[in-house]
LUMTIZA-800377 format. One record per residue (C-alpha): y, z, x; residue in one letter; residue number from 1. Coordinates in Angstrom, 2 decimals. Last residue first. Layout:
N
R         v         w         u   rest    nr
R         Y         Z         X      a   NUM
...
//
This chain:
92
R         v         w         u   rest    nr
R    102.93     73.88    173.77      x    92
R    104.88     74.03    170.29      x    91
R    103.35     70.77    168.99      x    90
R     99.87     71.43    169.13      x    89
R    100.13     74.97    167.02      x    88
R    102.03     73.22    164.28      x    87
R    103.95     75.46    162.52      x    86
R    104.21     76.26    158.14      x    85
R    106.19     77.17    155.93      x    84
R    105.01     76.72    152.17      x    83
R    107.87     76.79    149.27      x    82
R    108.65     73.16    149.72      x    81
R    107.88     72.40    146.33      x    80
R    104.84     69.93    147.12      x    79
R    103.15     72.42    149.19      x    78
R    103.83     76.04    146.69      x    77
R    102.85     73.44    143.88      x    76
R     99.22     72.02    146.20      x    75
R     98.83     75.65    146.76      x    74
R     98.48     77.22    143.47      x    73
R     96.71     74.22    141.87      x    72
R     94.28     74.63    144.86      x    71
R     93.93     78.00    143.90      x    70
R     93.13     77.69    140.21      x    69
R     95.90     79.27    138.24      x    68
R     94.74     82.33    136.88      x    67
R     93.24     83.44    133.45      x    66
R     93.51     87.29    132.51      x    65
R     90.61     88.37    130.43      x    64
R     90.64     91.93    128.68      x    63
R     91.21     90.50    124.94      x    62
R     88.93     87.60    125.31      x    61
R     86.18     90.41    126.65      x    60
R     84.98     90.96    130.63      x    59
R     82.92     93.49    130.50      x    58
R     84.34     96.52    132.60      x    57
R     81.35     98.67    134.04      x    56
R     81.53    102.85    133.25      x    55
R     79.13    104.81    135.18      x    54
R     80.60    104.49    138.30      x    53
R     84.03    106.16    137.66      x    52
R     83.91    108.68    140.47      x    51
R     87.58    108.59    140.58      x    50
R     87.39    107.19    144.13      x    49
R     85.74    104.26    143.16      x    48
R     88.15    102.62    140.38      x    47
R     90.80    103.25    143.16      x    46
R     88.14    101.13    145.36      x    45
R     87.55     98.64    142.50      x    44
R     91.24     97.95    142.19      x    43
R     91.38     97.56    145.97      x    42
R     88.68     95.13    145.98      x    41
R     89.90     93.16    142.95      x    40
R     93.37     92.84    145.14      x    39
R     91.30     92.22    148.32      x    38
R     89.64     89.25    146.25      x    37
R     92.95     87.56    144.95      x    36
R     94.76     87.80    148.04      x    35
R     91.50     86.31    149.96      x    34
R     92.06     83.67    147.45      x    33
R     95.48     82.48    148.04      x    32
R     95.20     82.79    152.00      x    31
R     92.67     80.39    151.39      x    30
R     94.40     77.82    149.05      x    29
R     97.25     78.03    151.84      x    28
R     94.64     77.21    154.59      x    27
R     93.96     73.62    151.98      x    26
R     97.47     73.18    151.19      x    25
R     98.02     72.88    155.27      x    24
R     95.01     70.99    155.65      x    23
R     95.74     69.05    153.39      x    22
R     99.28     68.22    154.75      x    21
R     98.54     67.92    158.02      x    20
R     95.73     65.07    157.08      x    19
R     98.33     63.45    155.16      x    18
R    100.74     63.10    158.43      x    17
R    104.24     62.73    158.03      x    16
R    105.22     65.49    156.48      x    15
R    106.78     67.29    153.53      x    14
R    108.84     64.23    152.43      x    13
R    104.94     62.61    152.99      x    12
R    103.63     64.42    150.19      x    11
R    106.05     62.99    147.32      x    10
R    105.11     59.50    148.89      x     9
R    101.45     60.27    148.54      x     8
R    101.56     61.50    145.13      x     7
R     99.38     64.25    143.50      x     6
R     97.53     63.87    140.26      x     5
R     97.66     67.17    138.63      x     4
R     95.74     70.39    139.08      x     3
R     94.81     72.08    136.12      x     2
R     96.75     74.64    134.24      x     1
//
């Protein structure tokens, strides 16, 4: 669940540059979370339009869904290969 050590060599098969490749986890991580809020956002907005205000959710061990952390999330998706990415500078 947490984020593990990660290794320079590992990161440089990716790319050269280290700085690239944090920032490039680091948009990714992001991207990750703005998913995560416009999908609580949407579920509260369906929640919404059934006039369901009086009723709030408390969060219980049986109702709680833990998540990978996002930086977990995008340091795997970098390190796997799974991210695609462009440099802006390079294509002008």
């Amino acid at each position: 669940m947490g984020l593990e050590p990660l290794s320079i060599r590992q990161m440089e098969s990716q790319t050269e540059d280290v700085f690239e490749a944090v920032t490039v986890m680091a948009q990714r991580a992001r991207q990750v979370m703005q998913d995560r809020f416009l999908d609580q956002a949407m579920k509260e907005g369906l929640e919404s339009e059934y006039e369901v205000y009086d009723e709030v959710e408390e969060l219980t061990p049986e109702n709680y869904e833990e998540k990978d952390k996002v930086t977990t999330v995008a340091s795997d998706e970098f390190m796997t290969g799974d991210l695609v990415w462009k440099n802006a500078l390079e294509e002008e």
